[in-house]
N, C-alpha and C positions, 0 to 999 in steps of 0.2 A: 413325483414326476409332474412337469409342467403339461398342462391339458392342451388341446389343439388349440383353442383360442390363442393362450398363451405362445404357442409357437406360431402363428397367423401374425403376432404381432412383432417376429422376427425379421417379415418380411421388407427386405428392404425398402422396396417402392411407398410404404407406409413410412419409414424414418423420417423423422423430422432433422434437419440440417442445423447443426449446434453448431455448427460453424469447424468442426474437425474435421468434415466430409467421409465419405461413406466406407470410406478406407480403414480406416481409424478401429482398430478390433483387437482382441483382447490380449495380447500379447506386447500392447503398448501401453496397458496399465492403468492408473487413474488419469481423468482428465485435467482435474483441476488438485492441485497440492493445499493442504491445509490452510497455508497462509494466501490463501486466494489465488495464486499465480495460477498460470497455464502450464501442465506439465508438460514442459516443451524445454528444449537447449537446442538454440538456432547456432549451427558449425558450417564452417567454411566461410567464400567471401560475403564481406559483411560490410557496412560502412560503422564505422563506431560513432557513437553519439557520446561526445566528451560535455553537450549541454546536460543531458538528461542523466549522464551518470550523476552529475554535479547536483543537479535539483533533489535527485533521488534520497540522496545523503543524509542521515539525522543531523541535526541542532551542531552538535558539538562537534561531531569529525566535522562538518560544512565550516566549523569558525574553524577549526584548529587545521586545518586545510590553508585557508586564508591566512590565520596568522603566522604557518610555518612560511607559505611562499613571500610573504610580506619580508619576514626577516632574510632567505634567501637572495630575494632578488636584491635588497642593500647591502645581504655582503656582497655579491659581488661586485657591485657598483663600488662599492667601499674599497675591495682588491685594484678595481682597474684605477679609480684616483690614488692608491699608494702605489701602482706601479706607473705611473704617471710622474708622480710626485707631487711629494705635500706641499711643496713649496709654491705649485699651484693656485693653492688655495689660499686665499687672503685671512688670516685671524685663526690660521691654527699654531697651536702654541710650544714651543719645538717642547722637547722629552723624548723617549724611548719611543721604539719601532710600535710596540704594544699599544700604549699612548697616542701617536701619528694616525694607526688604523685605527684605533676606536673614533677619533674627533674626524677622520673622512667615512669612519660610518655615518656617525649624524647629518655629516653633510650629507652625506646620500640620503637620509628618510628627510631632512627639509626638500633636496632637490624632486625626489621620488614624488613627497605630497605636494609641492609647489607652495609651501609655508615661508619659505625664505625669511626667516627671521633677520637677518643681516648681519650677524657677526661674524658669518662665514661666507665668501663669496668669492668663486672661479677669477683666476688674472691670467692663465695662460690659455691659449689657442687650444691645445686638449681639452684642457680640464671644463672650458666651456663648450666648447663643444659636446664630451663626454652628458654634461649638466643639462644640457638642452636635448639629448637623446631621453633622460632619463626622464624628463619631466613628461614629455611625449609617453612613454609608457609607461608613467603613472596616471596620467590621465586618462590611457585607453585602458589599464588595471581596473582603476575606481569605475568606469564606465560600466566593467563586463562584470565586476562583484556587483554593483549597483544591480543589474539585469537580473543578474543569477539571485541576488537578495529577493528583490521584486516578486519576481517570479516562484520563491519559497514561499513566500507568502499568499500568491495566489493559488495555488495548490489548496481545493478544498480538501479537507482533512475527511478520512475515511472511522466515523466515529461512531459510523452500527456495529455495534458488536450481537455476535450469536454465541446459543450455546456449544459445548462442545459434544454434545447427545444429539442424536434423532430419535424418535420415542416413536414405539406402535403403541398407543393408546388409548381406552375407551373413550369412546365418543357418543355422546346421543345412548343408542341401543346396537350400534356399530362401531368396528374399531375408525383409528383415522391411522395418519402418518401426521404428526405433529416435532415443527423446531421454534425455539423462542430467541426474538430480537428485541435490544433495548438500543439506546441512544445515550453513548456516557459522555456526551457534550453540553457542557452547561444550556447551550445553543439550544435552542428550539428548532424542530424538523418539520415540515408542513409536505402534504401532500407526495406521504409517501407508497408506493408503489413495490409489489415484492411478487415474483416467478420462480415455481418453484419445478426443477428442471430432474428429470429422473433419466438414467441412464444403464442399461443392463445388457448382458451378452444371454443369449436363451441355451439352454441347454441342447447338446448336438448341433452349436451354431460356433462360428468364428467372427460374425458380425453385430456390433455394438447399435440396441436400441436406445433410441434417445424418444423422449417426451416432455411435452411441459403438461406437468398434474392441473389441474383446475383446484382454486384452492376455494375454501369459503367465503374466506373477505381477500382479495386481494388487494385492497386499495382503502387507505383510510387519510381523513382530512386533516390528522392532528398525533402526534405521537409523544404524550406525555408520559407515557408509561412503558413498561415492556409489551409486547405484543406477539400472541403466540400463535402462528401459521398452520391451518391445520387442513388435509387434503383427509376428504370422510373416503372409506374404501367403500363406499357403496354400490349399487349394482352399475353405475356406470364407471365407476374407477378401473382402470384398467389394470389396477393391484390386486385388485379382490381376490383371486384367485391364488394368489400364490404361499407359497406357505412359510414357515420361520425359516425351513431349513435353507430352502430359495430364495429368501434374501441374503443370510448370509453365503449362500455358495456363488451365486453368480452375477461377480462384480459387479452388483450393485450400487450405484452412487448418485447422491441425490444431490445438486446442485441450486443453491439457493442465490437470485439475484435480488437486491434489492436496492432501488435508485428514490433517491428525497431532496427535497428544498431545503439548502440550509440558509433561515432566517438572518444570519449572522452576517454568511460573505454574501448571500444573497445568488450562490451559484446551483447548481443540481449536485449533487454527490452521487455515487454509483457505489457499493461493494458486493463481494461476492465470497460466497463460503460455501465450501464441501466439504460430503459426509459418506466413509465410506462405512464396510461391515463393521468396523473399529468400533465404527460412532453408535450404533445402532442398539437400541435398549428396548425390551419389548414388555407391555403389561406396567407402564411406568405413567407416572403424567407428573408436571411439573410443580412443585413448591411455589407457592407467591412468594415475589420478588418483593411490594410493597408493605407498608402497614401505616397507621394515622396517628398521629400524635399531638395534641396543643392544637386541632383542627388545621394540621397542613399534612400531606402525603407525603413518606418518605420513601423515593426509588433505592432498592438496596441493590445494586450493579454487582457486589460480589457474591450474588445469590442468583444469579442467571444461570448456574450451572448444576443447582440443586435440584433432585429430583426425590420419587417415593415411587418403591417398588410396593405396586399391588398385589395382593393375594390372587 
């Protein structure tokens, strides 16, 4: 059973505002999903952001996105100068209907890119016409891929990775709460920064306490390594008290921010991960990630998730 203390800290007027507001209880489940997001689905009116889905998009659906509309917008440009007629068009070379469309598709991707090579080129009032529309939204096309390219690039990349454990594990001559973070970016990280955010429903409550733990180092100048986060339960933790069976029964989750300088773009990066009962291993502490070799350090990144169950 959780002691009075522990229920005193159920107290709402004591909550800290994580930004869910004080509503937010236990019947709404975890806060934050695995893959960082908020667990939230916003329904009803809405304005959709057709930029931000775009930006959002991996590498390869973002080209093949591009490259499918690329080739749709010339067929149809390619349709309207065959229904038009080809005979429009200066230097295409009569043949089958097959034939006809395919050489006013190319005129379309010269017209589209405004390459105009000049072996083909509009002689009726449509078909330049038609030619002069299209060049207009090739050039507002290339403008807004241009943007959205730009803009993929700006995007600093989210390249703190965490483990997928929280560990209760000795510490000192006390236990702690300890999670470990590395950087699998060639990049160098400067002056980074990490909060580590605890969230729990108290027993005979339906209202969600929030906390930010005080950690030991929360702040360091330089992150060549892994780095592993560790809040001591000591007499001022306001964990201390509670026992295994109480972390894992009530929706406990611990919320890890952490925000860094990336040397590279030269912007801040922000990311964030949570840990719920799932994640939670007790009596454990973490394996080293590193070893030396020909006197250089070698980060092993696929080793961030290894631990060692203690006696």
């Amino acid at each position: 059973m959780i002691n009075k203390a522990n229920q005193d800290n159920g107290n709402l007027k004591n909550a800290e505002d994580s930004g869910f507001g004080k509503s937010y209880s236990a019947q709404f489940g975890r806060m934050i999903l695995p893959n960082g997001r908020f667990n939230i689905v916003r329904v009803g009116k809405k304005t959709h952001s057709w930029f931000h889905e775009l930006i959002n998009l991996t590498w390869p659906v973002f080209l093949l996105l591009i490259f499918v509309f690329y080739c749709l917008i010339n067929f149809f440009f390619a349709g309207a100068y065959f229904l038009l007629g080809p005979e429009q068009i200066n230097g295409i070379s009569p043949g089958p209907d097959w034939s006809l469309f395919l050489q006013c598709y190319f005129f379309s991707v010269q017209s589209f890119t405004t390459v105009g090579y000049g072996g083909l080129h509009p002689i009726g009032f449509g078909a330049s016409f038609l030619a002069g529309v299209e060049a207009l939204s090739g050039l507002l096309t290339f403008a807004i891929f241009t943007g959205l390219v730009y803009s993929k690039f700006s995007i600093p990349g989210k390249h703190i990775i965490a483990s997928n454990k929280l560990l209760f594990a000795p510490y000192k001559e006390i236990k702690s709460v300890q999670v470990r973070i590395a950087n699998e970016n060639q990049y160098d990280l400067l002056d980074i920064e990490a909060n580590l955010i605890v969230a729990y429903i108290p027993e005979q409550s339906n209202i969600r306490v929030v906390r930010t733990l005080p950690l030991e180092i929360k702040k360091i100048a330089m992150f060549p390594l892994s780095w592993t986060l560790v809040h001591p339960l000591n007499e001022e933790s306001e964990l201390k008290n509670f026992s295994k069976e109480e972390f894992m029964n009530l929706n406990f989750e611990f919320i890890l921010l952490v925000s860094a300088y990336d040397e590279g773009t030269g912007r801040t990066i922000k990311s964030i991960h949570s840990f719920d009962h799932n994640s939670f291993v007790f009596n454990a502490k973490f394996k080293p990630m590193f070893d030396l070799k020909d006197g250089r350090t070698f980060l092993h990144l696929d080793k961030i998730n290894e631990i060692e169950i203690l006696d």
